[in-house]
VOBADO-442492 format. One record per residue (C-alpha): residue in three letters; residue number from 0; x, y, z. Coordinates in pm, 1 decimal, padded with zeros to 6 digits. Example, Ala and Ser with C-alpha at 12.3 -4.5 7.8 and 13.67 -1.06 7.14 Angstrom:
2
(r 'ALA' 0 (01230.0 -00450.0 00780.0))
(r 'SER' 1 (01367.0 -00106.0 00714.0))
// end
This chain:
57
(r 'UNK' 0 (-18753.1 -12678.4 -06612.5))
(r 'UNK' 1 (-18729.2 -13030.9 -06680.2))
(r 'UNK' 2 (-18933.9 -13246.5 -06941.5))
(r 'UNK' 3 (-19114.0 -13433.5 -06620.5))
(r 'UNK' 4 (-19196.8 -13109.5 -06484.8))
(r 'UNK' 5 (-19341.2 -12972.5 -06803.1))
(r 'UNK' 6 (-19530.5 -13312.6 -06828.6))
(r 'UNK' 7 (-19661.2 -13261.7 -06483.8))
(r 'UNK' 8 (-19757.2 -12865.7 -06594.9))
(r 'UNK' 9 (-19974.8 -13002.4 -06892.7))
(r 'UNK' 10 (-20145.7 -13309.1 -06693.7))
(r 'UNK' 11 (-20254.6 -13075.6 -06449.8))
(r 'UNK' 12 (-20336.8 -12783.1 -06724.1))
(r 'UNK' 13 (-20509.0 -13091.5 -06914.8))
(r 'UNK' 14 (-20761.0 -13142.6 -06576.9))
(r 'UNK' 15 (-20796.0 -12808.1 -06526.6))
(r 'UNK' 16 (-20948.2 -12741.9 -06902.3))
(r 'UNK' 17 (-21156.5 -13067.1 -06904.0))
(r 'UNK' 18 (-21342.1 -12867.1 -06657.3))
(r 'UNK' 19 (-21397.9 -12505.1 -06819.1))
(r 'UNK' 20 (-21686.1 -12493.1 -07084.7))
(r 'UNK' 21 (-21621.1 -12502.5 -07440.8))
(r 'UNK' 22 (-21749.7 -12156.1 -07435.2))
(r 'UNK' 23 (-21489.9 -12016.5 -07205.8))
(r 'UNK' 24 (-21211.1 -12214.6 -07368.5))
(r 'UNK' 25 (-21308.3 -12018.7 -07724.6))
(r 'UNK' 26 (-21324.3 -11707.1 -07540.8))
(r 'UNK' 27 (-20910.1 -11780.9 -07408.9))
(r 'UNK' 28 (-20830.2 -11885.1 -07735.5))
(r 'UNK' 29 (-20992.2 -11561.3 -07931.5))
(r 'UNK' 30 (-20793.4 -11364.5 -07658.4))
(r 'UNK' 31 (-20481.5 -11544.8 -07748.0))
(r 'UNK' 32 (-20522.4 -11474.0 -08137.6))
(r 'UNK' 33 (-20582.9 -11149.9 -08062.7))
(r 'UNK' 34 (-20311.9 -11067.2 -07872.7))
(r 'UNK' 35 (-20094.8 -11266.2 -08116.2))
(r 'UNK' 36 (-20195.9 -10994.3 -08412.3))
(r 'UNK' 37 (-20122.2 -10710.6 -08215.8))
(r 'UNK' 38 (-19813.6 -10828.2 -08104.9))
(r 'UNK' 39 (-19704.4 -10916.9 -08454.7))
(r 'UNK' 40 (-19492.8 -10669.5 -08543.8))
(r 'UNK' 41 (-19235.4 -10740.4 -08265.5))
(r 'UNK' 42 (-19320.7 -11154.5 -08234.4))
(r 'UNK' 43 (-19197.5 -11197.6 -08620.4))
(r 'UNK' 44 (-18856.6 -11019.4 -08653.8))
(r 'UNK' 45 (-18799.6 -11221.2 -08310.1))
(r 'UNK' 46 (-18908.0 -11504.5 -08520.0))
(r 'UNK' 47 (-18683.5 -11447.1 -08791.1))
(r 'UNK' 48 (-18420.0 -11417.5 -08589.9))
(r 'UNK' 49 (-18481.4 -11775.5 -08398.2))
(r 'UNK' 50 (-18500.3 -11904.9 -08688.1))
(r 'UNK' 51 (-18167.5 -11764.7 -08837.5))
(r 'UNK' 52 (-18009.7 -11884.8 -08493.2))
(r 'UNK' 53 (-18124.8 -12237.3 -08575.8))
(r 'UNK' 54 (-18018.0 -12220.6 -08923.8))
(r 'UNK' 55 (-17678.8 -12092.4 -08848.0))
(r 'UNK' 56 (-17639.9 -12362.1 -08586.6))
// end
């Protein structure tokens, strides 16, 4: 994926979410949050170990 393409991806995302309530867009972003905490406990040692990648690099 290329950094036009992603551009492209979030101008279109971007026109798609101008369009959804503000109700709806809480609703995705509570979903995201709590997905996020329940996934925690494999998302931070992968984390850690991105960041000990970067460090090392």
């Amino acid at each position: 994926m290329t950094i036009e393409s992603m551009g492209q991806q979030a101008k279109a995302a971007a026109r798609i979410l101008a369009q959804v309530s503000t109700e709806e867009k809480n609703a995705a972003l509570q979903n995201i949050a709590d997905r996020l905490w329940v996934e925690r406990e494999a998302i931070l040692p992968a984390n850690q170990e991105d960041l000990a990648a970067a460090q090392a690099a």
